[in-house]
C-alpha positions as CSV (number, residue, x, y, z in Angstrom):
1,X,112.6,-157.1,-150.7
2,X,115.3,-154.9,-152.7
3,X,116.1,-151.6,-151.1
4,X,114.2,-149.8,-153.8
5,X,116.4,-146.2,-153.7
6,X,119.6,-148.4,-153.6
7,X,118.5,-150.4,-156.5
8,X,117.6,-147.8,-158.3
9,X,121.1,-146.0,-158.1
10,X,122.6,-149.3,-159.3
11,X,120.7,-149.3,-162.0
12,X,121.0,-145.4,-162.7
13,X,125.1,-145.4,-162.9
14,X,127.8,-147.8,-162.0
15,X,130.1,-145.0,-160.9
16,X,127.4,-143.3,-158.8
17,X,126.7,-146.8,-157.6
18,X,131.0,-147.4,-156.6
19,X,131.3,-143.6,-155.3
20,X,128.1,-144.1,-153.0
21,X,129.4,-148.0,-151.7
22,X,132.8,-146.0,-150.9
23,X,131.7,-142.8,-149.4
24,X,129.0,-145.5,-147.0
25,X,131.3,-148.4,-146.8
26,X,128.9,-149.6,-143.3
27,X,125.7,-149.2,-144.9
28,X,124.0,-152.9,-145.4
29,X,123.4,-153.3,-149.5
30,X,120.3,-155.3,-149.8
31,X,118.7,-156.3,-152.9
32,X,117.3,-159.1,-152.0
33,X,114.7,-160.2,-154.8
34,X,115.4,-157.3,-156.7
35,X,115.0,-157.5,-160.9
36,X,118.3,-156.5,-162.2
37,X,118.1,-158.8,-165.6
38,X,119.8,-157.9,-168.8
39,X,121.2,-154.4,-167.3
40,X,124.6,-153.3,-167.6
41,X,126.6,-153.2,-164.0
42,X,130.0,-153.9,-165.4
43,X,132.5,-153.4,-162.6
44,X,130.5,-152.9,-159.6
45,X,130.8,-153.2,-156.2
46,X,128.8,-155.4,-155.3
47,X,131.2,-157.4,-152.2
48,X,128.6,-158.6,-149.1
49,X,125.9,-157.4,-150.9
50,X,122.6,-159.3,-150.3
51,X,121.3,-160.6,-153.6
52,X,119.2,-163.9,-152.4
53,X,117.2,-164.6,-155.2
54,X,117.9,-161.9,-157.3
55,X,116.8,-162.1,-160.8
56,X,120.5,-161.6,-163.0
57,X,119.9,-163.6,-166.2
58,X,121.6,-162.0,-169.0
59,X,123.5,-159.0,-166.9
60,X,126.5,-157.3,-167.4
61,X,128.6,-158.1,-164.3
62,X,131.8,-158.9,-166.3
63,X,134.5,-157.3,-163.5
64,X,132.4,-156.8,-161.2
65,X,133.2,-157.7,-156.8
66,X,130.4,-160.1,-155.7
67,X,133.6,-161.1,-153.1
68,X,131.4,-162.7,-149.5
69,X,128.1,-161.6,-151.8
70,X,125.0,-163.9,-150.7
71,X,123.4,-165.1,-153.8
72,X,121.8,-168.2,-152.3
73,X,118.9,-168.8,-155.3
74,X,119.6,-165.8,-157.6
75,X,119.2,-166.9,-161.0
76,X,122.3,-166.1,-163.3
77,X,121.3,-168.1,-166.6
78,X,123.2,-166.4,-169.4
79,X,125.0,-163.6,-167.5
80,X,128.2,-161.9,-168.3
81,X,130.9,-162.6,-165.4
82,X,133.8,-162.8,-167.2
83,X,136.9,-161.8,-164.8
84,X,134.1,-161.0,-161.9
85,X,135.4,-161.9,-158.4
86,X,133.2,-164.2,-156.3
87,X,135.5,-165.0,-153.7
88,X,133.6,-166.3,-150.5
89,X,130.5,-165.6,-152.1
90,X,127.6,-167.7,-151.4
91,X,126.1,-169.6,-154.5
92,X,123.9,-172.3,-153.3
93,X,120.8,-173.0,-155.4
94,X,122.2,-170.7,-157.9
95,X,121.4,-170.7,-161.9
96,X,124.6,-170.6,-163.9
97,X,123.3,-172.2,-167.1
98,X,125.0,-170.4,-170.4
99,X,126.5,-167.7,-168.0
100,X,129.8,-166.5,-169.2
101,X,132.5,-167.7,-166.6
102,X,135.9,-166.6,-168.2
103,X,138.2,-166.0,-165.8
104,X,136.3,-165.4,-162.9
105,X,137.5,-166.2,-159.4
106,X,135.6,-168.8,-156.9
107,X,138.2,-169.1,-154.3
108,X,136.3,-169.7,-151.1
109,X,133.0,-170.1,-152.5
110,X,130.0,-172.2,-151.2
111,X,128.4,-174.6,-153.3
112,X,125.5,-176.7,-152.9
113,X,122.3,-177.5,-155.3
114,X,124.3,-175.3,-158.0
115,X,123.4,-175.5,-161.8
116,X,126.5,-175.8,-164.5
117,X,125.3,-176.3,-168.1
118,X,127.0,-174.9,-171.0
119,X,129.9,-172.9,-169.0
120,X,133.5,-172.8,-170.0
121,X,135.2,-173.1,-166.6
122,X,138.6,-173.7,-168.4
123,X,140.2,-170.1,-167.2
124,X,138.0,-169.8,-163.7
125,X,140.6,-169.5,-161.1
126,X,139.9,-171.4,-157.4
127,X,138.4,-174.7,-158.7
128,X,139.9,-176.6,-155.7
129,X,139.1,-174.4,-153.5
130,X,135.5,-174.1,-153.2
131,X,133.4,-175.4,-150.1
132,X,131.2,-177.7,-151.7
133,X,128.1,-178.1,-148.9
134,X,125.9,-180.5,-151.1
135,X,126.1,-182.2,-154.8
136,X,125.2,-180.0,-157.7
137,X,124.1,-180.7,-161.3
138,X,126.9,-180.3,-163.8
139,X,125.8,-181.2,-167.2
140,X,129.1,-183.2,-168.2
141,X,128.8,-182.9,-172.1
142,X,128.2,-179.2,-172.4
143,X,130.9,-177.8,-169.8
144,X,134.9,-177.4,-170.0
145,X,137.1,-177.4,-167.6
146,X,140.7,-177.0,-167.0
147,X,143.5,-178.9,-167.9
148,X,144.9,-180.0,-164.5
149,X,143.6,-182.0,-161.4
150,X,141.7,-179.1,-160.2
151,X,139.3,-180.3,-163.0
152,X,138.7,-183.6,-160.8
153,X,138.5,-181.8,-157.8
154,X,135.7,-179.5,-158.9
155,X,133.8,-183.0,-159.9
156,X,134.2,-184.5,-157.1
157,X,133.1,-182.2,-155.2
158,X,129.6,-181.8,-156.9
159,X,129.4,-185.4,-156.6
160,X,129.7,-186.9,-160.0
161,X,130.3,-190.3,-159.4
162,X,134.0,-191.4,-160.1
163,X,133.0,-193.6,-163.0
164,X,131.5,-190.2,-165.1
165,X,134.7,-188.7,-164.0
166,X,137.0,-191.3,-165.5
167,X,134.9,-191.0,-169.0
168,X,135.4,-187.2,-168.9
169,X,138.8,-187.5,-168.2
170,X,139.6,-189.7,-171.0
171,X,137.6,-188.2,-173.4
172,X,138.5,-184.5,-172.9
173,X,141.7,-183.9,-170.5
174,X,144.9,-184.1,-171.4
175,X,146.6,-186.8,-169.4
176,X,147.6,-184.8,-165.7
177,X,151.6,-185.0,-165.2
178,X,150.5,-186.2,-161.1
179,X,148.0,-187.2,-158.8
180,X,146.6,-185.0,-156.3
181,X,147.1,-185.4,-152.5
182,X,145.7,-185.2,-149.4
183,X,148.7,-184.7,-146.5
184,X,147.8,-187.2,-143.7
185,X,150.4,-185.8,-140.7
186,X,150.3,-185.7,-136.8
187,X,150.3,-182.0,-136.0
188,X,154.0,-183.1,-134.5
189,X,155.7,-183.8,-137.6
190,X,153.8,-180.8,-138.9
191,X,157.2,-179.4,-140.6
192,X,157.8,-181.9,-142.0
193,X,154.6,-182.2,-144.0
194,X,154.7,-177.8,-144.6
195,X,158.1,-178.9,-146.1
196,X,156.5,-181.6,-148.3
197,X,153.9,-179.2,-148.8
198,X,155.4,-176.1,-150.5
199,X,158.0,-179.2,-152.6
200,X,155.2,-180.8,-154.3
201,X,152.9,-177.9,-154.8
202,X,156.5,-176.5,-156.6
203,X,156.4,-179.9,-158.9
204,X,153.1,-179.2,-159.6
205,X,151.4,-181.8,-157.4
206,X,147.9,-180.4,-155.9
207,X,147.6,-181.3,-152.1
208,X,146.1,-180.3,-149.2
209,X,146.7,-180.4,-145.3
210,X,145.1,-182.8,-142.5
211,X,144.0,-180.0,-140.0
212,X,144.9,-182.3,-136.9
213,X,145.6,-179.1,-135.0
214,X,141.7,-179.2,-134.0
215,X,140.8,-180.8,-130.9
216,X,138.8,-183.8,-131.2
217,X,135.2,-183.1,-131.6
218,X,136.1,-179.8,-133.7
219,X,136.3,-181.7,-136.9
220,X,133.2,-183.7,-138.2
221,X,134.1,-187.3,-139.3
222,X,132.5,-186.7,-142.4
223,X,134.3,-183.5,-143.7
224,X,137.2,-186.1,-143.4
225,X,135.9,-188.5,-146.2
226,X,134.9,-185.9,-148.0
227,X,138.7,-184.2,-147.8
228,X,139.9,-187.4,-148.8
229,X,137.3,-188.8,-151.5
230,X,138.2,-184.7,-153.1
231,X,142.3,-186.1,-153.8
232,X,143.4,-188.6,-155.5
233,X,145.8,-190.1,-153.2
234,X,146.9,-189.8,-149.5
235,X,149.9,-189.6,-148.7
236,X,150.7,-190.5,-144.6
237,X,153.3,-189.6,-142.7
238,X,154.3,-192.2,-140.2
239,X,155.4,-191.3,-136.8
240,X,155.6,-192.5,-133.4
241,X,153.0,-189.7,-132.9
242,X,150.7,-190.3,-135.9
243,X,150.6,-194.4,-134.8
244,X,148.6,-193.1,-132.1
245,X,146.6,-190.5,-133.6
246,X,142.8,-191.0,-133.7
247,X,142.7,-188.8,-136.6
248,X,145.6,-190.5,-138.5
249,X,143.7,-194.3,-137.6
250,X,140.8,-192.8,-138.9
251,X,142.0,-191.3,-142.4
252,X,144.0,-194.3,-143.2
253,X,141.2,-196.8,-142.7
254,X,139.1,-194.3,-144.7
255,X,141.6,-194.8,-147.9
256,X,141.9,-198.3,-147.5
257,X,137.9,-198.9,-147.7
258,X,137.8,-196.9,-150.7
259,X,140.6,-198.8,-152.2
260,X,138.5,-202.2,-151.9
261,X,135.5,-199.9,-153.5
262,X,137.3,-198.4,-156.3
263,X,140.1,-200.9,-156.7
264,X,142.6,-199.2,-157.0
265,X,145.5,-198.0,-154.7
266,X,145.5,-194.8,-153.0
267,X,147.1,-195.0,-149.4
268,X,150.8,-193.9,-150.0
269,X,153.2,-194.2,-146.7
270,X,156.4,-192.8,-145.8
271,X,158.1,-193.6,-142.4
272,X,160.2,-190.8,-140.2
273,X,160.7,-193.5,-137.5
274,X,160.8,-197.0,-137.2
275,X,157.6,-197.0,-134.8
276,X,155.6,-198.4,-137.2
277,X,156.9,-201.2,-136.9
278,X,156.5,-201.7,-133.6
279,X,152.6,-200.6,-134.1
280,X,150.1,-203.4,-133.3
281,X,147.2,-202.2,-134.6
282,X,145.3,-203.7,-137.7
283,X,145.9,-201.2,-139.9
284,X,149.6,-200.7,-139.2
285,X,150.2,-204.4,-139.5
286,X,148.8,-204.6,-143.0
287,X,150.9,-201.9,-144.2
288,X,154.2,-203.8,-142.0
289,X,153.0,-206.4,-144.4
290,X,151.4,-205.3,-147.5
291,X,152.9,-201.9,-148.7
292,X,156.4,-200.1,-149.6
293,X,156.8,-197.2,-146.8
294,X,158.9,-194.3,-148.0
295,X,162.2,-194.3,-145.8
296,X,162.0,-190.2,-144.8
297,X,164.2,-191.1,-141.6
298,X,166.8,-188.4,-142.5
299,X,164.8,-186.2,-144.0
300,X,166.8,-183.1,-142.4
301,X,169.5,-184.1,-144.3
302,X,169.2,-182.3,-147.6
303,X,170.8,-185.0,-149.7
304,X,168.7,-187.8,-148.5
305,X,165.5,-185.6,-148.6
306,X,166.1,-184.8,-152.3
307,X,166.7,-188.4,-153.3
308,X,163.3,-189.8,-151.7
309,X,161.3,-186.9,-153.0
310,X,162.5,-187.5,-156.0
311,X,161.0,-191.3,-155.5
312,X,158.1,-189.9,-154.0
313,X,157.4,-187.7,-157.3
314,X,157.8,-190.8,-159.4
315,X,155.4,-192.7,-157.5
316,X,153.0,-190.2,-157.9
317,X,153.6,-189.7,-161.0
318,X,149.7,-190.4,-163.0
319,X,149.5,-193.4,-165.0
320,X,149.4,-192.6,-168.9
């Protein structure tokens, strides 16, 4: 249950409320289950507070810090967050049918079992980078999203099936300038893919890291397909090192099974080193045999690393 004397100086004053959560900065905020609907709390301080669910249909929280705020099952049906900051806030099971969305921030967040109909979504900022935990219902026909591959991202992740996202696309998104990436790399040729990194995020080309600096056992096998099934591509750094990587073997026959699935190609290799070609395995054979590899053998030299970007961006370029 709510802390009823801190719920009651929410409800009382917004400034009070802000003045109090500044002067007792320790002090746990619990309103758990509490009944804040249809009040005005515009702007307040609301980060780690425990709101599991709370009742916040039709409230004012429109600038308001819900930043690492649990709000696993609080019902927000029609609320008013425009520009609110939810950064690593909690938000499975939650309600966010006709809530206002404009501009808020969901960097971080944690999604799972979470409710979108009628939401504009086309200003919210951290789309591709929420933690999506379990599928959630997004009612397709009645929501808008931004302009830009973190669109598909978002979808993914609630697990709209790819054939849904295709009909979105087509029907309501602009056609996206390039595909999005996941960075497939050998945590030796890790500057390499950092340099590739900050490039193509500067061209406008969404992608994300392997994290092959864990140790085996600290990544689950599944968060891999998931990382990859999220981008639309993977792009794989070949290396003596990453030819023997677990990690790598594993991610690459990951994008080649969902190639067969969804017909269509998504594995995109570039070479540092001819040891791919001295590789044995099955999967390195049928790229020896099958696929263009990007030549990145000189990519320190500035010249040569410019020309085969500037391949590598046409390749990725999506189709129109």
């Amino acid at each position: 249950m709510a802390n009823p004397e801190q719920l009651a100086r929410l409800k009382r004053s917004v400034g009070e409320w802000n003045q109090w959560r500044r002067d007792q900065p320790d002090i746990l905020t619990d309103l758990t289950g509490a009944n804040i609907s249809g009040v005005n709390i515009s702007g307040a301080n609301l980060s780690r507070a425990f709101l599991t669910e709370a009742n916040l249909s039709y409230t004012n929280l429109s600038m308001a810090n819900l930043s690492m705020a649990s709000l696993t099952e609080t019902n927000l049906t029609g609320a008013n967050l425009t520009g609110a900051n939810l950064t690593g806030a909690d938000l499975l099971i939650v309600n966010f049918t006709k809530a206002n969305l404009s501009g808020i921030n969901l960097t971080n967040t944690t999604l799972g079992n979470t409710t979108f109909v009628q939401n504009d979504l086309s200003t919210t900022k951290g789309l591709a980078q929420i933690e999506h935990i379990a599928e959630s219902y997004v009612s397709l026909h009645t929501i808008k999203l931004p302009q830009d591959s973190s669109a598909l991202h978002f979808l993914r992740g609630t697990g709209i099936p790819d054939e849904w996202i295709d009909v979105y696309q087509n029907m309501t998104m602009k056609p996206i300038r390039y595909y999005s990436c996941f960075i497939s790399h050998s945590s030796s040729d890790k500057l390499l893919a950092q340099r590739l990194h900050t490039d193509l995020q500067n061209r406008e080309v969404q992608c994300w890291f392997a994290p092959h600096d864990l140790r085996p056992g600290q990544l689950i096998r599944k968060g891999i397909d998931e990382a990859i099934y999220m981008q639309d591509k993977l792009l794989l750094i070949l290396s003596e090192h990453s030819v023997e990587s677990e990690w790598v073997s594993y991610e690459v026959e990951t994008a080649l099974n969902r190639e067969i699935r969804q017909k269509r190609e998504i594995l995109f290799p570039i070479r540092i080193d001819d040891a791919i070609f001295r590789s044995r395995t099955d999967w390195a054979y049928k790229l020896q045999m099958e696929r263009h590899i990007g030549d990145f053998t000189q990519w320190s030299n500035p010249e040569h690393y410019q020309h085969v970007l500037e391949r590598l961006l046409r390749d990725l370029k999506a189709q129109t």
